[in-house]
N, C-alpha and C positions, 0 to 999 in steps of 0.2 A: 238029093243033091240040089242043092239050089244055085240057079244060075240067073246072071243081070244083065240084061241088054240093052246096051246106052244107044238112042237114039239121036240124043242130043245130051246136053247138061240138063235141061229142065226137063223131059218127057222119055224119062226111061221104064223098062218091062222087068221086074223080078216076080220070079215065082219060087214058090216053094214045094213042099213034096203035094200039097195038094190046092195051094193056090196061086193064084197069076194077081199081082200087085200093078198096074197100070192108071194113068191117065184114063178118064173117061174119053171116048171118040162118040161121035156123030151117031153111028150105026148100033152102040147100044140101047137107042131108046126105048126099043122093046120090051128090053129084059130088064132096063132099068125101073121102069113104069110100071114094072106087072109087079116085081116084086115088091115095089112102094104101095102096091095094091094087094097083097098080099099078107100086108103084116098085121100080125095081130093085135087086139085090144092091147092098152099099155097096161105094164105090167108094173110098171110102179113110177115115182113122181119123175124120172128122168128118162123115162122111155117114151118118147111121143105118142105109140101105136099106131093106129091106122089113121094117115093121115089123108085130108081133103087134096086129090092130083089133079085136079077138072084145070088147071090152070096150066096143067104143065105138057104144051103139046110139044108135036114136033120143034116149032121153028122155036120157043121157050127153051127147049132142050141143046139146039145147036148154039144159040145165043149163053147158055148157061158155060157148056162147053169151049166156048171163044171165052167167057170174060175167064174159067178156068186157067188157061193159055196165059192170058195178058198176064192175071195176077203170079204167074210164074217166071214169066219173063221178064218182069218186073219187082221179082226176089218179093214177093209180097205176103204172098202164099201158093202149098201146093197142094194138088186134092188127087189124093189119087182113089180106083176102084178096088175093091175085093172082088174078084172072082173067084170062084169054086172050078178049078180046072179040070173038070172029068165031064162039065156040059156046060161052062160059061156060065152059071147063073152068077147075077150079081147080089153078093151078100148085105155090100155095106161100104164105106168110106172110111178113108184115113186122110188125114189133113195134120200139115208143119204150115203153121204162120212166123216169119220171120220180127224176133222181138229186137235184137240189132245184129249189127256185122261187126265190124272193125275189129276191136282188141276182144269182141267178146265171143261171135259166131254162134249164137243164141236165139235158138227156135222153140215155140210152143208145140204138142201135139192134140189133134183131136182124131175120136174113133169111135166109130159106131157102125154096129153089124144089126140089121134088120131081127126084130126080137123072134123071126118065126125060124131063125138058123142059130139062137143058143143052146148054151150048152152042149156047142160042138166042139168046143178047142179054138173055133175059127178065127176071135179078136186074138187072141193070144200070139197065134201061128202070124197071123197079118202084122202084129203089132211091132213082133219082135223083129221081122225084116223089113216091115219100114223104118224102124230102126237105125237098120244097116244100108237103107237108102239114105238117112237125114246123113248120115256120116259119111258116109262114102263118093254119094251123090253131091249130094245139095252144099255138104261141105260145113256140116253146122259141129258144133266142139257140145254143146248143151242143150240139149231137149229137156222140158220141162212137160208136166201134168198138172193141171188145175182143177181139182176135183173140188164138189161139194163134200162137205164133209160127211152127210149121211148117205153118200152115194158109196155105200159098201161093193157093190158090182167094179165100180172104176178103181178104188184104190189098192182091191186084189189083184186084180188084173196089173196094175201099172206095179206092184210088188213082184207079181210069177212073173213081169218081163225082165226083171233086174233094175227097175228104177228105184231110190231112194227114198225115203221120206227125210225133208227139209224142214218144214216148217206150218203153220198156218196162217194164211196173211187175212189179218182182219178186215172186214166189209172191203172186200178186194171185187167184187162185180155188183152187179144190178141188175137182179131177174127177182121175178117173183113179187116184185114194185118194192124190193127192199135191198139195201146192199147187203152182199153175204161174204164168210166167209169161205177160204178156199184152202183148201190141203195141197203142199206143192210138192210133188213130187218130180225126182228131176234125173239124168243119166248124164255121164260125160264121153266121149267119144275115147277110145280104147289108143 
C-alpha cells in the first residue's frame, strides 16, 4: 500500500511497499556519504562508479540540502532520496526539473540508484511513484526522459515504467565535448 505525506507542496514523504521517496534532510549525511563510498567500479559509460567524496563534508552536505529547498521553492527543480525502508539506506536519487508551466506543465525526469543496489527492482519501484509525485504533487501534465541513445539500462527502465518512446532529438546535449543525440521518452499525467 503506498501512502504520501504532504508536508508542504514542495517537500513531501511517499513510500512504497519497500521504499520511502523523500527530500534529502540534514541528518542523512551519514548514510548518504557511505553509500557514495560504497559504490562500485562503473559498470559502463553512464554509471559514474566510485566517485572522489573527500569534498563532500558535513557543512557541503547542509548547503547542498539548502540550495535543494531553494530550487524547489522556486519550481526550479526537485531532488528527492531513495531509501530502502526496512533500514534507511540511501539508494540513490530522483530528480523533475521544471521545462515550463503555464499552458504546458512540463517537467524533465532524472534517476539514479547507486550501481551496488542493481538489479533489485529498486529504480523501477522508485521511478514509478515519483511519478505519481510529479502529478499529483508538483502538479506537472508531462514528464519527459532524455536518454542517450546507447544507454539501454535507461530506455528499458523508462519503458517498464509506462513511458513512451517519442522521438530522437539530434545533437540535443553536450557531454562527452560533442553534442549528442537523445531518445525522448515521455508520460502524461492520467
Amino acid at each position: 500500500m503506498e501512502r504520501l505525506f504532504y508536508l508542504n507542496k514542495f517537500d513531501c514523504i511517499s513510500e512504497t511497499e519497500r521504499l520511502v521517496i523523500r527530500p534529502l534532510k540534514e541528518d542523512d549525511f551519514k548514510n548518504w556519504l557511505s553509500e557514495f563510498k560504497n559504490r562500485l567500479p562503473s559498470q559502463h559509460r553512464y554509471d559514474q562508479g566510485q566517485i572522489d567524496m573527500s569534498e563532500c563534508t558535513e557543512e557541503w552536505f547542509t548547503n547542498l540540502v539548502e540550495k535543494h529547498q531553494e530550487l524547489a521553492v522556486n519550481d526550479i527543480a526537485y531532488v528527492f532520496g531513495v531509501f530502502r525502508k526496512e533500514d534507511c539506506t540511501h539508494l540513490g536519487t530522483i530528480d523533475f526539473s521544471t521545462l515550463e508551466r503555464n499552458d504546458f506543465q512540463w517537467g524533465r525526469i532524472g534517476y539514479t540508484i547507486h550501481n551496488q543496489y542493481w538489479r533489485n527492482g529498486y529504480c523501477k519501484e522508485a521511478v514509478k511513484e515519483a511519478l505519481n509525485i510529479a502529478f499529483k504533487n508538483l502538479n506537472f501534465h508531462r514528464i519527459e526522459a532524455h536518454i542517450n541513445v546507447d544507454n539501454t539500462p535507461s530506455y528499458k527502465l523508462a519503458e517498464n515504467v509506462g513511458m513512451g518512446f517519442e522521438c530522437i532529438r539530434k545533437g540535443f546535449i553536450f557531454e562527452f565535448g560533442e553534442w549528442t543525440d537523445n531518445l525522448v521518452y515521455y508520460i502524461n499525467s492520467k
